[in-house]
KEKE-3310 file (N, C-alpha, C; in steps of 0.2 Angstrom, whole numbers, plus 5000, padded with zeros to 4 digits):
npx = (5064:5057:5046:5042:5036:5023:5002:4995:5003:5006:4994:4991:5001:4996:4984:4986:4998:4999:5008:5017:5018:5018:5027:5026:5031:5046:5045:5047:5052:5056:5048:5034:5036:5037:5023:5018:5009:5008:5015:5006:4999:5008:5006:4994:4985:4975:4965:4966:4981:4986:4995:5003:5018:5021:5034:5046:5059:5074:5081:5082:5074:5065:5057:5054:5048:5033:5031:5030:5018:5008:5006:5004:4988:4982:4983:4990:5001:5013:5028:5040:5060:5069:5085:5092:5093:5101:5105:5112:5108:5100:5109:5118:5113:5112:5103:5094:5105:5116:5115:5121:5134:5132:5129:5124:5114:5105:5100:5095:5085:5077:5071:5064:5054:5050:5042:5034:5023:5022:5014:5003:4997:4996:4984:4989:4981:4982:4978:4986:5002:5008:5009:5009:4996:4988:4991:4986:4975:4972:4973:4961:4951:4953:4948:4934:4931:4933:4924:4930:4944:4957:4961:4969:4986:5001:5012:5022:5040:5050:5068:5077:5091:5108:5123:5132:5143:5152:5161:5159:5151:5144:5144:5148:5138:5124:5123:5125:5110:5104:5101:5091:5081:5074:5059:5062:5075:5078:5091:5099:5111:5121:5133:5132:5140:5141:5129:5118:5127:5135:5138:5123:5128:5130:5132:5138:5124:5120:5131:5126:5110:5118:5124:5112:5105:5095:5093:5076:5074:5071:5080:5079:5081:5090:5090:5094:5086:5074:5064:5050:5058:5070:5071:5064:5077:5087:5083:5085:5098:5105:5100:5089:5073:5065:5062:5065:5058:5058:5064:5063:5047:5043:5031:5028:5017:5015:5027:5026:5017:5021:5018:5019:5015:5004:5002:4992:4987:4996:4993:4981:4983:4991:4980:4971:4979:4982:4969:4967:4977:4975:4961:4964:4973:4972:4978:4990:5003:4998:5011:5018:5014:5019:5032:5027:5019:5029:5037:5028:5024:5035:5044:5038:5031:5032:5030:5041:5036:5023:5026:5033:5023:5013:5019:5017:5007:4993:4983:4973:4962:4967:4979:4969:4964:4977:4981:4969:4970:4981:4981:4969:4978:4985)
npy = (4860:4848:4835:4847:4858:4852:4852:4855:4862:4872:4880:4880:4893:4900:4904:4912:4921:4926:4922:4929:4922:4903:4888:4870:4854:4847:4836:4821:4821:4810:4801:4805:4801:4789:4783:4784:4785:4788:4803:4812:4817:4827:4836:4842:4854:4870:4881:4894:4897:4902:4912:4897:4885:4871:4861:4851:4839:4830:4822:4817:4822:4819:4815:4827:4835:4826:4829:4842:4845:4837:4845:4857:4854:4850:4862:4872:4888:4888:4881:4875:4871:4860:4864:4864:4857:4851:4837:4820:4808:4813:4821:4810:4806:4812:4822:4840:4851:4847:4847:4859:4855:4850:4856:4860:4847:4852:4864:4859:4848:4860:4865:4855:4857:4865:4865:4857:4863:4873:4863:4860:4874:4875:4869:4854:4840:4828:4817:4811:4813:4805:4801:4792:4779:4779:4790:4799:4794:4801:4813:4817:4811:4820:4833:4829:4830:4845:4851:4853:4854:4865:4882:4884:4890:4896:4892:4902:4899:4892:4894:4883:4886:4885:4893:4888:4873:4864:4874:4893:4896:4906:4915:4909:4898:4905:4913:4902:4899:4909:4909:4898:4907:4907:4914:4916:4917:4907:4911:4901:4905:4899:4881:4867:4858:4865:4862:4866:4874:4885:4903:4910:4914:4932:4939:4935:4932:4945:4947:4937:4947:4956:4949:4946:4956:4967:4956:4950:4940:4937:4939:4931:4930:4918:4913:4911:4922:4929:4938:4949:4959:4958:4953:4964:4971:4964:4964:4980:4979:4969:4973:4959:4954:4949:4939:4922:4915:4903:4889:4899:4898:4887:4880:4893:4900:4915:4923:4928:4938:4949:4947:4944:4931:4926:4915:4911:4910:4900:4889:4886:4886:4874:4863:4866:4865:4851:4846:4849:4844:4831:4828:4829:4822:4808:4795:4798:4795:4798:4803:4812:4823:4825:4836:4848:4853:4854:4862:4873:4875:4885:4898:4901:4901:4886:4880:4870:4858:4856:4852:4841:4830:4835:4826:4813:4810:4803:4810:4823:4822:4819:4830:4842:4839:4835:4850:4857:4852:4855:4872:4870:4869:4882)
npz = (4919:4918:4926:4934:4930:4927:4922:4931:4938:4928:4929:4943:4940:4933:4936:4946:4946:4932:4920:4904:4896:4894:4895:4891:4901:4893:4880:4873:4855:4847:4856:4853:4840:4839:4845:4860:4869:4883:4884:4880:4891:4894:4888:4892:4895:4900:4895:4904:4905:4892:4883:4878:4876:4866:4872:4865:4864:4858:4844:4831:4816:4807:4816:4825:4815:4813:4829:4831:4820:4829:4839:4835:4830:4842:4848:4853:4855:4851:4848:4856:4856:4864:4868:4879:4888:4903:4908:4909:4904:4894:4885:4883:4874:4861:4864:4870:4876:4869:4857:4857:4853:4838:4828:4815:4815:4824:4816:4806:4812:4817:4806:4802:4812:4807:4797:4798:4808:4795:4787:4793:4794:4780:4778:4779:4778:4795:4795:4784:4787:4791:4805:4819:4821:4836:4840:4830:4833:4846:4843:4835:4845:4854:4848:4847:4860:4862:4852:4838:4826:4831:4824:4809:4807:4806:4818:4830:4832:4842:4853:4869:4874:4879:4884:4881:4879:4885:4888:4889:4872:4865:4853:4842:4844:4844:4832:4822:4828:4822:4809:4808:4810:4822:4831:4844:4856:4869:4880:4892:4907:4910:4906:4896:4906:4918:4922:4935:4942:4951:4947:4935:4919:4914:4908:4896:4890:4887:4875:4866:4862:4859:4847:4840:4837:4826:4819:4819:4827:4844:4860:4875:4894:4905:4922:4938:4940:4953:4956:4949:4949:4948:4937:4928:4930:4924:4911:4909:4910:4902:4890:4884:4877:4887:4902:4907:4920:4931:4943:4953:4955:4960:4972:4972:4964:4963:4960:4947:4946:4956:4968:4986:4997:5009:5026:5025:5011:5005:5011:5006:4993:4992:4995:4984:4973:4973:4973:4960:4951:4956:4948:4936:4935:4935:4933:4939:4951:4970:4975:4966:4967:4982:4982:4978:4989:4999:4995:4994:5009:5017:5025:5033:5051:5061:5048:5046:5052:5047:5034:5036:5039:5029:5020:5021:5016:5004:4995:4990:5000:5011:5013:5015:5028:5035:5036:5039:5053:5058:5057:5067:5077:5081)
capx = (5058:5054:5045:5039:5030:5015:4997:4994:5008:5005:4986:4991:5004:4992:4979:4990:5004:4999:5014:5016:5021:5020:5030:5026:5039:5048:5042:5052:5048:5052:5041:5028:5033:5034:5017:5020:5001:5007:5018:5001:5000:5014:5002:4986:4982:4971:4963:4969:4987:4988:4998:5002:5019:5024:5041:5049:5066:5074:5089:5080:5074:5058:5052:5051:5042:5028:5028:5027:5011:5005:5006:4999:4984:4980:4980:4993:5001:5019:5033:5050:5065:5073:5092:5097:5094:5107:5105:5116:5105:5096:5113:5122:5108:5111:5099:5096:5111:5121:5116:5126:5139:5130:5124:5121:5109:5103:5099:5090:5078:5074:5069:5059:5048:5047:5040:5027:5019:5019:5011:4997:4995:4991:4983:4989:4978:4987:4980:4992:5005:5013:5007:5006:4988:4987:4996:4981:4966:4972:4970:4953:4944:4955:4947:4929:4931:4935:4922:4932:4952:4957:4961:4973:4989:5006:5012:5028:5044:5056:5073:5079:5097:5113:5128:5139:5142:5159:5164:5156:5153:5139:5146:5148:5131:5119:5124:5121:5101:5098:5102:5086:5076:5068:5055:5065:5079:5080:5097:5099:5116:5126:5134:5129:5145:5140:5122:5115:5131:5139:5130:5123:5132:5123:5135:5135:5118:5121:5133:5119:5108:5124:5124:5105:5102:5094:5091:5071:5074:5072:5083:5077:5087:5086:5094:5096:5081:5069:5058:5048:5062:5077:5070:5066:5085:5090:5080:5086:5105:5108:5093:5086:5068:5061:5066:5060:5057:5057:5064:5058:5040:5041:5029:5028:5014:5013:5030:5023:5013:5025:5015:5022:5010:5003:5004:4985:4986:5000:4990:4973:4985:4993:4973:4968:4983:4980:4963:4968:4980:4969:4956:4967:4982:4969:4983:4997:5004:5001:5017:5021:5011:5022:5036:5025:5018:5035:5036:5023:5028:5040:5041:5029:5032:5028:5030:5044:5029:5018:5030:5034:5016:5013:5024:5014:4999:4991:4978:4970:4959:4974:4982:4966:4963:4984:4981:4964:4971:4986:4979:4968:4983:4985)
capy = (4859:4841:4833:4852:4860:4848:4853:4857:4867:4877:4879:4886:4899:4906:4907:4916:4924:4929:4926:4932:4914:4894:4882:4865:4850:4847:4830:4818:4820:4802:4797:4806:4797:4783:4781:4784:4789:4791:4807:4817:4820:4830:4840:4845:4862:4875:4890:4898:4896:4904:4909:4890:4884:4866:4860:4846:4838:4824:4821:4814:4828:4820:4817:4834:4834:4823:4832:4849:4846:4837:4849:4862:4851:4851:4872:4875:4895:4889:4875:4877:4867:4864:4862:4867:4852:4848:4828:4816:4805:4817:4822:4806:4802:4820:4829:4844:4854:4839:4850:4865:4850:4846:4863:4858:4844:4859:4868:4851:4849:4866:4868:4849:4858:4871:4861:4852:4869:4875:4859:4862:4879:4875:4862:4847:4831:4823:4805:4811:4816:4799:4801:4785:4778:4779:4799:4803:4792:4804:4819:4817:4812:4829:4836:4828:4834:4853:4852:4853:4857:4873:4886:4882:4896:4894:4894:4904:4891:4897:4885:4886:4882:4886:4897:4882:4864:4865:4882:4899:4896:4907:4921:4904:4895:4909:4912:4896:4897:4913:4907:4898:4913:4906:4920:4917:4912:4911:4908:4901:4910:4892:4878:4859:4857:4867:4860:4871:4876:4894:4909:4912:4922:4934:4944:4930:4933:4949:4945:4937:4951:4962:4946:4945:4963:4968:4948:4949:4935:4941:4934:4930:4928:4913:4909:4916:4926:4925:4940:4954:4968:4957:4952:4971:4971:4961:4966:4987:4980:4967:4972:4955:4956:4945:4934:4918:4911:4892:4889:4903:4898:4882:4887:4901:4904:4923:4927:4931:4945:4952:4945:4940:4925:4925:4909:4905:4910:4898:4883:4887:4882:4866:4860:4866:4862:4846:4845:4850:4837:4824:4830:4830:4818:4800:4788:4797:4795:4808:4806:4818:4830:4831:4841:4854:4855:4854:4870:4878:4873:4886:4904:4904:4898:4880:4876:4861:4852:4853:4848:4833:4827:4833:4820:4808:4812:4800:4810:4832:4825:4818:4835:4846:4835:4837:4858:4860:4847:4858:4876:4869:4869:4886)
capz = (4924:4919:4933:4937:4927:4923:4920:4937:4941:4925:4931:4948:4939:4927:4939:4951:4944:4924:4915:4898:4890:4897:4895:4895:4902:4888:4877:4869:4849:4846:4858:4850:4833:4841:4848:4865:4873:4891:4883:4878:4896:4894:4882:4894:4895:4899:4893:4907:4902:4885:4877:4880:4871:4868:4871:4862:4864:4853:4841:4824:4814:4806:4824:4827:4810:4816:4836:4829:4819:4834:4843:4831:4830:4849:4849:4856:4853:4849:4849:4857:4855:4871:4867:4884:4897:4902:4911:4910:4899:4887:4884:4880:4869:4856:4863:4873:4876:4868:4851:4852:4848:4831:4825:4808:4816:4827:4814:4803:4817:4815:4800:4801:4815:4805:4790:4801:4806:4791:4783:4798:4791:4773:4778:4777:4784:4800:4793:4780:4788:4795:4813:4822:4823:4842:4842:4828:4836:4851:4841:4835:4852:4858:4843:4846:4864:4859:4846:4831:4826:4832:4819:4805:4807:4809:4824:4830:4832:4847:4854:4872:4874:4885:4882:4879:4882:4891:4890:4884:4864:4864:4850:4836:4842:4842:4825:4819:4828:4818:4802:4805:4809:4826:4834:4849:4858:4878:4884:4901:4907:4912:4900:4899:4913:4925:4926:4938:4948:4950:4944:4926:4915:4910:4901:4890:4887:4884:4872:4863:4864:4851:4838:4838:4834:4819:4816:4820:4832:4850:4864:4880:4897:4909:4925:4945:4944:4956:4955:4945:4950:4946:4928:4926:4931:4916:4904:4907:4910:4896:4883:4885:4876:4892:4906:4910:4928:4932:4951:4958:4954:4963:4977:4972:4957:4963:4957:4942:4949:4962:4975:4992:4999:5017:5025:5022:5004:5004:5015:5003:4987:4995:4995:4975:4968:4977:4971:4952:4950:4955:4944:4927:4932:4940:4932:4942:4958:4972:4975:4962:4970:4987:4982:4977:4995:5002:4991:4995:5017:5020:5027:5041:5057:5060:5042:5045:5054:5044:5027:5038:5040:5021:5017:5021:5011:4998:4993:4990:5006:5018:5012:5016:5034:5039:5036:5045:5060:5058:5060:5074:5083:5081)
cpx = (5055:5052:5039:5033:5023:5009:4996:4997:5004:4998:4986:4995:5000:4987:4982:4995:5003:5003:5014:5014:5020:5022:5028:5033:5039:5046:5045:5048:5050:5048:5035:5027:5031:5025:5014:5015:5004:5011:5012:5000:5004:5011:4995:4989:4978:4971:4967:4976:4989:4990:5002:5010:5023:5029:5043:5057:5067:5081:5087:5074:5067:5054:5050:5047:5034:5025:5026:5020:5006:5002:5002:4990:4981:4979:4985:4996:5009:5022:5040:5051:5070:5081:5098:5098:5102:5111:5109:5113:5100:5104:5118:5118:5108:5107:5100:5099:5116:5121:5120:5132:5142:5127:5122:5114:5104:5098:5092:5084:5074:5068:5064:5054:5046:5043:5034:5023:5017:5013:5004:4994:4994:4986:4981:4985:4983:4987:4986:4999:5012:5014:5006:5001:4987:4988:4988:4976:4967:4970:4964:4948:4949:4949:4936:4927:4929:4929:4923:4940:4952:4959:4968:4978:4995:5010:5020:5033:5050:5062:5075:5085:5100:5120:5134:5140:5148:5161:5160:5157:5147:5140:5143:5140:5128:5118:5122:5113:5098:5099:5095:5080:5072:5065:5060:5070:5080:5085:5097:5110:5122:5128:5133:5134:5143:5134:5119:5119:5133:5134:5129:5127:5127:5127:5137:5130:5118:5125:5127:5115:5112:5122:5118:5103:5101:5090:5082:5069:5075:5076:5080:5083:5084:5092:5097:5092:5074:5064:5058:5052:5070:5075:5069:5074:5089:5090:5084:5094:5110:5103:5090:5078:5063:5065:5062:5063:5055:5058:5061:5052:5037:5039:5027:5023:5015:5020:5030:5021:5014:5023:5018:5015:5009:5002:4997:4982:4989:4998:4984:4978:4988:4986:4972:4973:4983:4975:4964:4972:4976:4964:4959:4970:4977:4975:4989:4997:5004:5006:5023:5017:5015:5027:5034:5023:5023:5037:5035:5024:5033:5038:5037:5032:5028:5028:5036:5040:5026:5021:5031:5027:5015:5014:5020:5007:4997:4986:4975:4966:4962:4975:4978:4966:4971:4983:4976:4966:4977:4986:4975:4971:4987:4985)
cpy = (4853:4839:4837:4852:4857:4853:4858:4861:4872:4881:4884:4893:4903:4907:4913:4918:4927:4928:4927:4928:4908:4890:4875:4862:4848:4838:4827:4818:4814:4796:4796:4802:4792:4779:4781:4790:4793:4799:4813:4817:4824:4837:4843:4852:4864:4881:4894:4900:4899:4912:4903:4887:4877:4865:4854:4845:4832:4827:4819:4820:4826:4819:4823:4835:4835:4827:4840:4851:4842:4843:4856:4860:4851:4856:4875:4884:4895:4884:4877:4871:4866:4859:4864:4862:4849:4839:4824:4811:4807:4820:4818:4804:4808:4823:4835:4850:4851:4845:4853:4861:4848:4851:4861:4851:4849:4862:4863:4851:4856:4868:4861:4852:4862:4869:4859:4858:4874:4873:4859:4869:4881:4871:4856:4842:4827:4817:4806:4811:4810:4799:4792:4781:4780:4787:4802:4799:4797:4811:4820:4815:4819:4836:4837:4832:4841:4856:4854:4855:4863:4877:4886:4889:4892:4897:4898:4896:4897:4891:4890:4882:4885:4890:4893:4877:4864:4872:4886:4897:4901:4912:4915:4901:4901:4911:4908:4897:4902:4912:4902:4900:4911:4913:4922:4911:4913:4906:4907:4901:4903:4885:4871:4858:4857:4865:4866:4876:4884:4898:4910:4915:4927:4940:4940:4930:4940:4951:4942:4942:4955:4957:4946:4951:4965:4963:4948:4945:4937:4934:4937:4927:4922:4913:4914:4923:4921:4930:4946:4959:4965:4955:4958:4973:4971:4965:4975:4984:4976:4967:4965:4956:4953:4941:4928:4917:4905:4890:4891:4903:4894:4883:4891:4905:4911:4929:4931:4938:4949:4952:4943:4935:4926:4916:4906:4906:4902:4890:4882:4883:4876:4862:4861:4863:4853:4843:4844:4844:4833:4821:4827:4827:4810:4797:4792:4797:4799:4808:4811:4822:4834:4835:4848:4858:4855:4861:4873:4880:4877:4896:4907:4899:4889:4875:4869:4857:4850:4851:4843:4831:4829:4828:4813:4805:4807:4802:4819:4828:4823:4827:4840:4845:4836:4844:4861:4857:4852:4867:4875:4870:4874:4891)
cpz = (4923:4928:4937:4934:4923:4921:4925:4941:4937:4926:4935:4947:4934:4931:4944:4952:4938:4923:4911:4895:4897:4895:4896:4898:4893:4886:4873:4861:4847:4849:4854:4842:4835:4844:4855:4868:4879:4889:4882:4886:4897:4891:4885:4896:4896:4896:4897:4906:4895:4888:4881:4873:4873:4868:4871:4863:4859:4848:4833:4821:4810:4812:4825:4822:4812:4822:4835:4826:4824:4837:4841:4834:4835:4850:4852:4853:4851:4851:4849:4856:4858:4867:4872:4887:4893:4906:4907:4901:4894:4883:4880:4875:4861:4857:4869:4873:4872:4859:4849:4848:4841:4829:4816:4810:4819:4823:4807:4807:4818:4811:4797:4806:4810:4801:4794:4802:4801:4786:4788:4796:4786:4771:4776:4783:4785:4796:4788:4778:4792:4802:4817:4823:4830:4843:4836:4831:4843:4852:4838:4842:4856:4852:4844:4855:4865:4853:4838:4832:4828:4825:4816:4805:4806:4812:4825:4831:4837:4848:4862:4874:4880:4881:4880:4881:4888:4893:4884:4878:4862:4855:4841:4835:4842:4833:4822:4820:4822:4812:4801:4807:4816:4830:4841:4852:4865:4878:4890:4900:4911:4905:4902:4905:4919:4927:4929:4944:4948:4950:4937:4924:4911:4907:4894:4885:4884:4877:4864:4859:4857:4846:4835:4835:4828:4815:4814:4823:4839:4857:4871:4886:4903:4916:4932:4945:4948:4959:4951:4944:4947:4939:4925:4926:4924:4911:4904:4907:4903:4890:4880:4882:4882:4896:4908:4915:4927:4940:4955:4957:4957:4970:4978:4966:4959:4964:4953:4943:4954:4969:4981:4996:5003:5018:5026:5014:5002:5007:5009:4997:4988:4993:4985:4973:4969:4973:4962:4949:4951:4951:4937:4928:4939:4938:4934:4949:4961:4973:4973:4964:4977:4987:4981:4983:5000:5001:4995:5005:5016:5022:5031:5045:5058:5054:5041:5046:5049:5037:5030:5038:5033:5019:5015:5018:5005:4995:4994:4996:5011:5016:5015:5025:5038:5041:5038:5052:5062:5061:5063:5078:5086:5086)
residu = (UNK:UNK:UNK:UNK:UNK:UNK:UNK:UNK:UNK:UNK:UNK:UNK:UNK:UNK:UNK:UNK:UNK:UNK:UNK:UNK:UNK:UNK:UNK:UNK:UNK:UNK:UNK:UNK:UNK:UNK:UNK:UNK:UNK:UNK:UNK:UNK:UNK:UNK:UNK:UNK:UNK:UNK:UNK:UNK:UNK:UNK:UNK:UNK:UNK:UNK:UNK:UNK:UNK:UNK:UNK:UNK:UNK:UNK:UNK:UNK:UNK:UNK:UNK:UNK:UNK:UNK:UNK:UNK:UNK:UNK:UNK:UNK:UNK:UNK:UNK:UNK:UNK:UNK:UNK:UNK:UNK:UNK:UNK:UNK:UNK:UNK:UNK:UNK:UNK:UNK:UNK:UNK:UNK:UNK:UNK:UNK:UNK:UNK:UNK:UNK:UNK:UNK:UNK:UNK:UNK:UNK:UNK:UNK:UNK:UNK:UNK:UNK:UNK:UNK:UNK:UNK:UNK:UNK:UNK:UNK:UNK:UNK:UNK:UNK:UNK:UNK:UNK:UNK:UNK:UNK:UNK:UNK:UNK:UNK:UNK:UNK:UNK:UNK:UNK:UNK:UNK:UNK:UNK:UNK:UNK:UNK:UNK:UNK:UNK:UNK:UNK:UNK:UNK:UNK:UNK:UNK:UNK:UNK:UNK:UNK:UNK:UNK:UNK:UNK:UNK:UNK:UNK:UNK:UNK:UNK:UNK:UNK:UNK:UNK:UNK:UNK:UNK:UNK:UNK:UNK:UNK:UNK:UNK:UNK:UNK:UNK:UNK:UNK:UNK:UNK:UNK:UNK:UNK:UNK:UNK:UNK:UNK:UNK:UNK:UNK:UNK:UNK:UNK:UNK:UNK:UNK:UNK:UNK:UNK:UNK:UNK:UNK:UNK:UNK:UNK:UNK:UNK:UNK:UNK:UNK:UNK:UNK:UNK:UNK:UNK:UNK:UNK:UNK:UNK:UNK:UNK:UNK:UNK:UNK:UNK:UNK:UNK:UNK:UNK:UNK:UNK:UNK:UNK:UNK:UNK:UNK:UNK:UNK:UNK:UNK:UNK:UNK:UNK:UNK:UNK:UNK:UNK:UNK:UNK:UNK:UNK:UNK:UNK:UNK:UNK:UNK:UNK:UNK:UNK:UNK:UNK:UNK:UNK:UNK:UNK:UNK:UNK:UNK:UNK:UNK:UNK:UNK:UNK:UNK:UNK:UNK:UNK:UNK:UNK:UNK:UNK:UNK:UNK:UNK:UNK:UNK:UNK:UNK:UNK:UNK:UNK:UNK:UNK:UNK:UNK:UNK:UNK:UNK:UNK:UNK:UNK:UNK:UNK:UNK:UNK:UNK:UNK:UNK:UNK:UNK:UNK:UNK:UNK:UNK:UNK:UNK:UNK:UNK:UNK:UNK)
# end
């Protein structure tokens, strides 16, 4: 869901869907060693979002180090380890999905997140911890902001991967992630190959589900749902602890809460999420905000129009001005 889920996505799904857990876009950890300010945008959050958990990707094993007790340090409620994307160039680079490949690497960046959350929970001082100057002068004025660090714990450590790189491996990789104990594992039910083609497999995931039992490790299912009745589905058919949703959200924050939208619940969010973005995200482009309203444009009569006129929007008040000029016309 890189691209998706920013701030302001996650903003309008918690306001308007509750789901249990959030997900950031996933964040390169050697960015974060590296220095790489414009990444903590990757890293805003609300209150409203919690439990709030950060997701890291990357191939070098003290980077995840370093991004894990970031991430602590900021408040977050937990730090996955996404090992699932499956792109062209997160992939040729080791990371991702590219890991089930390297399970002993896999299982290394593990066990370096794990260490930085821990080192965050007896705590160790960032300045101390070989932070980039730029990455901790970022976390003290978050820190001067919030009035003080958040509360020293340590935090759960989850990983979201894929049932296989070319073909089903899932029976061998699983095995390897629980050797190092992560709280959770959501499988999405496709292998780096397929990308996003076919249908999941979700007896794969099921699958899963048998080696994990007993582990203490709970597995989660990913993939071709797209509402409350079909993730109940899962969960009673293949003993999945939870399912996440990702696509179907797009649009749609009130998947979450079994809602169906009318088409001026559906005009009214075009405008806030509009406005929220603008608010938290000045140094991006709206551009990245039209896809969302192209989303959110569909299902109601007339909605091709007005997604074409959306389009053209640079700004929450073109966007408000298109949808009141728009039902005028009504």
């Amino acid at each position: 869901m890189d691209g998706v889920t920013d701030a302001a996505f996650r903003f309008m799904s918690a306001k308007y869907g509750h789901p249990h857990v959030v997900y950031t876009e996933f964040t390169a950890a050697e960015g974060i060693e590296a220095g790489a300010l414009r990444l903590m945008r990757d890293f805003r959050y609300s209150e409203l979002e919690r439990p709030v958990v950060a997701q890291v990707f990357g191939y070098h094993p003290e980077a995840f180090y370093k991004a894990a007790l970031v991430a602590a340090a900021l408040g977050f409620d937990g730090v996955d380890i996404n090992m699932g994307c499956p792109a062209k160039n997160i992939a040729e680079a080791g990371s991702g999905a590219a890991l089930i490949r390297t399970p002993d690497l896999a299982k290394e960046i593990v066990r370096e997140a794990r260490r930085g959350l821990e080192d965050w929970g007896r705590g160790v001082e960032i300045a101390d911890a070989g932070l980039h100057p730029a990455i901790l002068e970022y976390v003290h004025t978050e820190w001067a902001r919030l009035d003080g660090a958040p509360v020293r714990c340590v935090l759960p450590l989850t990983i979201k991967t894929r049932i296989g790189y070319d073909a089903v491996a899932v029976e061998e990789w699983i095995k390897h992630l629980l050797e190092v104990e992560p709280v959770a594992i959501a499988i999405h039910g496709r292998t780096l190959k397929q990308l996003y083609t076919g249908l999941a497999n979700w007896d794969a995931i099921g699958r899963a589900v048998e080696i994990a039992r007993g582990s203490g490790t709970m597995i989660l299912g990913n993939g071709d749902v797209s509402s409350l009745a079909q993730a109940r589905e899962r969960v009673a058919q293949y003993g999945v602890d939870g399912v996440l949703i990702g696509r179907a959200a797009e649009g749609n924050p009130w998947v979450f809460a079994d809602h169906t939208a009318t088409r001026e619940e559906k005009l009214q969010a075009c405008i806030e999420h509009s406005r929220y973005f603008e608010k938290i995200s000045p140094d991006q482009r709206f551009l990245n905000m039209r896809k969302h309203l192209a989303w959110y444009c569909s299902g109601f009569d007339g909605a091709r129009e007005l997604r074409i006129q959306l389009m053209t929007t640079q700004s929450a008040d073109d966007v408000e001005k298109v949808i009141h000029a728009w039902n005028g016309k009504e």
